[in-house]
N, C-alpha and C positions, 0 to 999 in steps of 0.2 A: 470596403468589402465586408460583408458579412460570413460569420462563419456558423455552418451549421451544426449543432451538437448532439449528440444521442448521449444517454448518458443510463446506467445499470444501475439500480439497487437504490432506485428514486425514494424510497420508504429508510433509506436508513439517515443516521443524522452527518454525515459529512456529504453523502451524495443528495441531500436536500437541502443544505446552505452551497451545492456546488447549483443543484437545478436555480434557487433563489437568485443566485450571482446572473446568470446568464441571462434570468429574464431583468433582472436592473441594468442588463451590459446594453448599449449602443449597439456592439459591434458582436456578438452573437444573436443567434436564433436558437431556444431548444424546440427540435424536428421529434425527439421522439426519448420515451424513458421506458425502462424496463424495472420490473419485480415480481416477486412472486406473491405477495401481497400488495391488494388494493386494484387488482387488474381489473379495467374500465372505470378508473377513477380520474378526473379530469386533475391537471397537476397544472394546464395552465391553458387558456383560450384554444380550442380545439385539440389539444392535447392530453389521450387519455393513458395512463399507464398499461404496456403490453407486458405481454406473461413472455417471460424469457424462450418458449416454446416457440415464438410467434418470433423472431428475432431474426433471424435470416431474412425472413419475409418482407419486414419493416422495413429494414437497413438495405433492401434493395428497391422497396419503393419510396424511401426517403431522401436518401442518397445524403446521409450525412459526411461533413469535412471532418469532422474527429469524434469520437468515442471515449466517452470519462466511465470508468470502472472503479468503484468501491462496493465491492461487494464481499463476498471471501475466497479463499483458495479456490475451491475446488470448482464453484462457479466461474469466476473470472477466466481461467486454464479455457474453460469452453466459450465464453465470448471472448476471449482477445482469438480463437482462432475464426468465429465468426467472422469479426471485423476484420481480420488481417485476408481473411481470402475475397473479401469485399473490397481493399483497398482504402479501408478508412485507418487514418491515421490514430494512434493510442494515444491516450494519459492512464495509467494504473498506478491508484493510489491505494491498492487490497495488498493485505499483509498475510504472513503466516503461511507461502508456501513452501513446499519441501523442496530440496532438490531436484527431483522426479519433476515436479510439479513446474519447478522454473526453466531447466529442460525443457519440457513440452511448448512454453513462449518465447524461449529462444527461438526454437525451431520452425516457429507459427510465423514471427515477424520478422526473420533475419533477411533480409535483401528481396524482403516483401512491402514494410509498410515504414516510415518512421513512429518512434514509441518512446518514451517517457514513462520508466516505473520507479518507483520513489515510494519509501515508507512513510515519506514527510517533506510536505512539500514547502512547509513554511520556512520563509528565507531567515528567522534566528536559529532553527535546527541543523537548516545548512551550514551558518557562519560556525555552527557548536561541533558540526564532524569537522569541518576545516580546521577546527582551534584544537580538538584534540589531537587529530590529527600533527599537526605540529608539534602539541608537546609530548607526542608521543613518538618524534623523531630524535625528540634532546633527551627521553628516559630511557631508548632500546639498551643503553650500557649497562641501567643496576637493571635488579632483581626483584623491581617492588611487585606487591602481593594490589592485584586491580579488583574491585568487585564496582559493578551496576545495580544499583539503585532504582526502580522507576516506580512514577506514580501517574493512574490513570482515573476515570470516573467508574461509578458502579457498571457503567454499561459499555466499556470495553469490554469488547466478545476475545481477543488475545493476547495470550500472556506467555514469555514477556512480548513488550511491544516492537513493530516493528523497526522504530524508532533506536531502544535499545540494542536491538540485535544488531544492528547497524553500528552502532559506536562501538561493538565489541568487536565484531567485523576489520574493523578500522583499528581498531589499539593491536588488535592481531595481526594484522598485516604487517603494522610497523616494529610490533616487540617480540622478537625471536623467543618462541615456547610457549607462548601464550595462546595455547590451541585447543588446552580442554575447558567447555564451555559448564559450569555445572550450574544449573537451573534449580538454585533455592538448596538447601538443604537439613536433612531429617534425621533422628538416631546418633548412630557411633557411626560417623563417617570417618574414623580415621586423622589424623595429619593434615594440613593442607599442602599440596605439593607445587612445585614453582611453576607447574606451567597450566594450574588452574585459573580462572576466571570466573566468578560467583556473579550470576544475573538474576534477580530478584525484581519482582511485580507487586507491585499494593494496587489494591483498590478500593476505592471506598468514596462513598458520595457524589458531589458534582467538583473532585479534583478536574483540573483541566488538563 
């Protein structure tokens, strides 16, 4: 069985090693990509990139089996409700939205389409939330002081990464008071106090 893919934000570098994969795959087909640059640019044998404008249109004369989104917030919010009133099923690997913003996909997809959203899909990041996760059930007792570290390439568009906010996510869940997130910090901040968490972003060159 072949499955057929559409896929958002063809011009950017994860959703163009995802279009890459699927034309190397057997068992997909990409039926259709969207961007807002490069629109009528061929990205693979009859397939020319559409303007996200054009996207309703396509996805009902395409009739694709799933929908891969990397693109950014406030874009994605309007194609996952695309695809969801279409019935194509999700992968969302866009980061960096608010809660507003995650709201509105709940509400698009919930006992409408199945979906898959993920800051990271690579299976060591997931074995990395599962490990902190654990050891962040045998630390809930002390009081240690947690900061997040990450490092990305010059051309990560958000900071921190979705990746990170996620492990922070996660150590929060499990460690009682670990709930104020402070992003970087500057001046006379004062003390640090127990129930901070410090999330910090580098970036610089071609870090992976």
């Amino acid at each position: 069985m072949t499955i057929n893919v559409a896929v958002a934000g063809v011009k950017g570098r994860m959703s163009g090693q995802v279009v890459s994969s699927i034309l190397e795959s057997a068992n997909m087909e990409l039926v259709a990509g969207f961007d807002i640059h490069g629109v009528g640019e061929e990205i693979a044998p009859g397939i020319k990139i559409s303007s996200p404008d054009a996207m309703e249109k396509v996805i009902k004369e395409v009739k694709p089996d799933v929908f891969v989104d990397f693109t950014n917030a406030a874009a994605a919010v309007e194609n996952v409700k695309v695809a969801a009133r279409n019935n194509v099923k999700l992968v969302v690997g866009t980061t960096g939205f608010s809660d507003a913003q995650f709201e509105e996909i709940e509400s698009a997809i919930k006992g409408n389409v199945p979906a898959i959203i993920s800051p990271n899909f690579s299976i060591g990041v997931n074995v990395f939330w599962k490990l902190i996760a654990a050891a962040a059930r045998h630390l809930q007792a002390y009081q240690y002081h947690m900061e997040i570290i990450e490092m990305h390439h010059s051309h990560k568009k958000d900071a921190p990464s979705g990746t990170a906010v996620k492990a922070a996510e996660i150590l929060s869940d499990y460690i009682k008071g670990k709930t104020a997130f402070v992003y970087g910090r500057h001046g006379i901040t004062g003390e640090r106090t127990d129930d901070e968490m410090g999330i910090h972003a580098v970036r610089a060159g071609d870090i992976v």
